[in-house]
C-alpha positions as CSV (number, residue, x, y, z in Angstrom):
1,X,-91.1,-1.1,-21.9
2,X,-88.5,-3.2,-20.2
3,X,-85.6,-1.3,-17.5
4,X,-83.3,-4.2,-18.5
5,X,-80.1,-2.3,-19.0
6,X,-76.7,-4.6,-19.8
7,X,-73.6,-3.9,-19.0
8,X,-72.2,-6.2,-21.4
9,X,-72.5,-5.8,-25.5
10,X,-71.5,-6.0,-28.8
11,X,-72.3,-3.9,-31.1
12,X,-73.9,-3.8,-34.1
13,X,-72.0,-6.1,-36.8
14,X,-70.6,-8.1,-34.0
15,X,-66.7,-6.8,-34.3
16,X,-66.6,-4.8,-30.9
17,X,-67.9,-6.3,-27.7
18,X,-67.9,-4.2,-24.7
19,X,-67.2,-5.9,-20.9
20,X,-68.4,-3.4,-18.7
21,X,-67.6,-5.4,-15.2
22,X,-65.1,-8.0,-14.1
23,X,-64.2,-11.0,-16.7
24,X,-63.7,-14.3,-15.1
25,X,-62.4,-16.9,-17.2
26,X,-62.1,-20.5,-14.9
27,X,-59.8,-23.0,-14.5
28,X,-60.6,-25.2,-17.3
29,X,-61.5,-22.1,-19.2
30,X,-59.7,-21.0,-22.4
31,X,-58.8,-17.9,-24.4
32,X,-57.9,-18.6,-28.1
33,X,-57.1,-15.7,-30.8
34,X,-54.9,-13.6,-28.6
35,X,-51.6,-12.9,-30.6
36,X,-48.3,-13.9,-28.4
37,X,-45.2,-11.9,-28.5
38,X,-42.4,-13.9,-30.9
39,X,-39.8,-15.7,-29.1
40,X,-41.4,-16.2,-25.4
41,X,-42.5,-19.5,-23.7
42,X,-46.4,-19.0,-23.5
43,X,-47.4,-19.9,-19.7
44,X,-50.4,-20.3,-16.7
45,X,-50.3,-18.1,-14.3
46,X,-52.1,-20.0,-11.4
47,X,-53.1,-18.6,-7.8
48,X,-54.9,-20.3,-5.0
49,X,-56.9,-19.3,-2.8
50,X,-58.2,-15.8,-4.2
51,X,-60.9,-14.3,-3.6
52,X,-63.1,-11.3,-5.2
53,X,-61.8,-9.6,-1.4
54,X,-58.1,-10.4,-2.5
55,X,-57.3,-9.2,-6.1
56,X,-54.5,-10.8,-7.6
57,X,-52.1,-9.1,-9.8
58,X,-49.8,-9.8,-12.4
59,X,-47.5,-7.4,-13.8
60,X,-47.3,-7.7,-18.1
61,X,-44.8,-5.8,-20.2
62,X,-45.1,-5.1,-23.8
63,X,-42.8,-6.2,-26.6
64,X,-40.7,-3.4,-28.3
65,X,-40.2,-5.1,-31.2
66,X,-43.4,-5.9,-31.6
67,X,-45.9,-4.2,-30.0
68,X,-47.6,-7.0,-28.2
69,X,-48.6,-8.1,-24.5
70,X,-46.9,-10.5,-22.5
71,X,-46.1,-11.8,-18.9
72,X,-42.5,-11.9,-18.6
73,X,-40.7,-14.9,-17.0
74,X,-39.3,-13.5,-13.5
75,X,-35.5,-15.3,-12.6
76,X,-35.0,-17.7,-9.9
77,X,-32.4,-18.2,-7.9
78,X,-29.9,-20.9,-7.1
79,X,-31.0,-23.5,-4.0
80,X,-29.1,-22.4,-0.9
81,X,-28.9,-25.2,2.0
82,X,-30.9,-24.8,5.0
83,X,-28.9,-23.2,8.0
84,X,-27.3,-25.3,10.4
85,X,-25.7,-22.3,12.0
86,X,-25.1,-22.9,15.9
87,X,-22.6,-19.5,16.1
88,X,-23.7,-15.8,15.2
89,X,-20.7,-16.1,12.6
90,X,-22.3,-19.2,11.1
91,X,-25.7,-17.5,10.9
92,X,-24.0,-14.5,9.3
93,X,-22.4,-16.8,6.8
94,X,-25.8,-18.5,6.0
95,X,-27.2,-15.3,5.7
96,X,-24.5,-14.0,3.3
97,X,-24.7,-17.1,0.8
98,X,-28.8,-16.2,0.6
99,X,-28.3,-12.4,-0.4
100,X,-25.5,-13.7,-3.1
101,X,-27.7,-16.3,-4.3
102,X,-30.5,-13.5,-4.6
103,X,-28.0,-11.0,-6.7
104,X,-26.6,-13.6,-9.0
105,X,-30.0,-14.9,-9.8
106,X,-31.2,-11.6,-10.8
107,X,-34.0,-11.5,-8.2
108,X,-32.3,-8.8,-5.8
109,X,-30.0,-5.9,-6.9
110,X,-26.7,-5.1,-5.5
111,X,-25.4,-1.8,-4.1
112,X,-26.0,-2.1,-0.5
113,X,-22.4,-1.7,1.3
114,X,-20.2,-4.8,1.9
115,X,-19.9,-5.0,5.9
116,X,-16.1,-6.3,7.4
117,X,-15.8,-9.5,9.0
């Protein structure tokens, strides 16, 4: 009698298979089948360097409409120019045009308070 026990199955008929452990799919690998919500830009989510010590996670979001699983596309926002600030005023300024590029972008929210000056 063998002690061989899997972790990994499909049952009988072949239309459930069940992953019992961690599902690594590599880079050249592909997935085909998966349904895609209507109306989003299918994408790659690429990381480097991670390893089984460092998890990686990516937040997904499902469709209202209709029901299905996707990773939404997250805002950028605009280039700001690299600080040439020499003053505390300049830096300030610099500083300023960042946390405005951040809001308008949609990548910070506003609400903290305006300082004077």
């Amino acid at each position: 009698m063998s002690e061989y026990n899997t972790k990994n199955y499909t049952e009988q008929g072949g239309d459930v298979t069940h992953i019992h452990g961690r599902l690594i799919i590599e880079e050249d690998g592909e997935i085909s089948g998966l349904p895609q919500a209507s109306g989003l830009t299918p994408g790659i989510i690429k990381a480097d360097g991670i390893t089984r010590d460092a998890p990686y996670t990516v937040e997904v979001k499902i469709d209202s409409e209709t029901g299905k699983l996707y990773v939404p596309e997250y805002p950028k926002a605009q280039s700001v120019t690299q600080s040439t600030a020499t003053t505390v005023a300049d830096l300030k300024n610099s500083f300023n045009a960042l946390i405005t590029a951040l809001i308008e972008g949609g990548v910070m929210a506003e609400g903290g308070s305006k300082g004077e000056g």
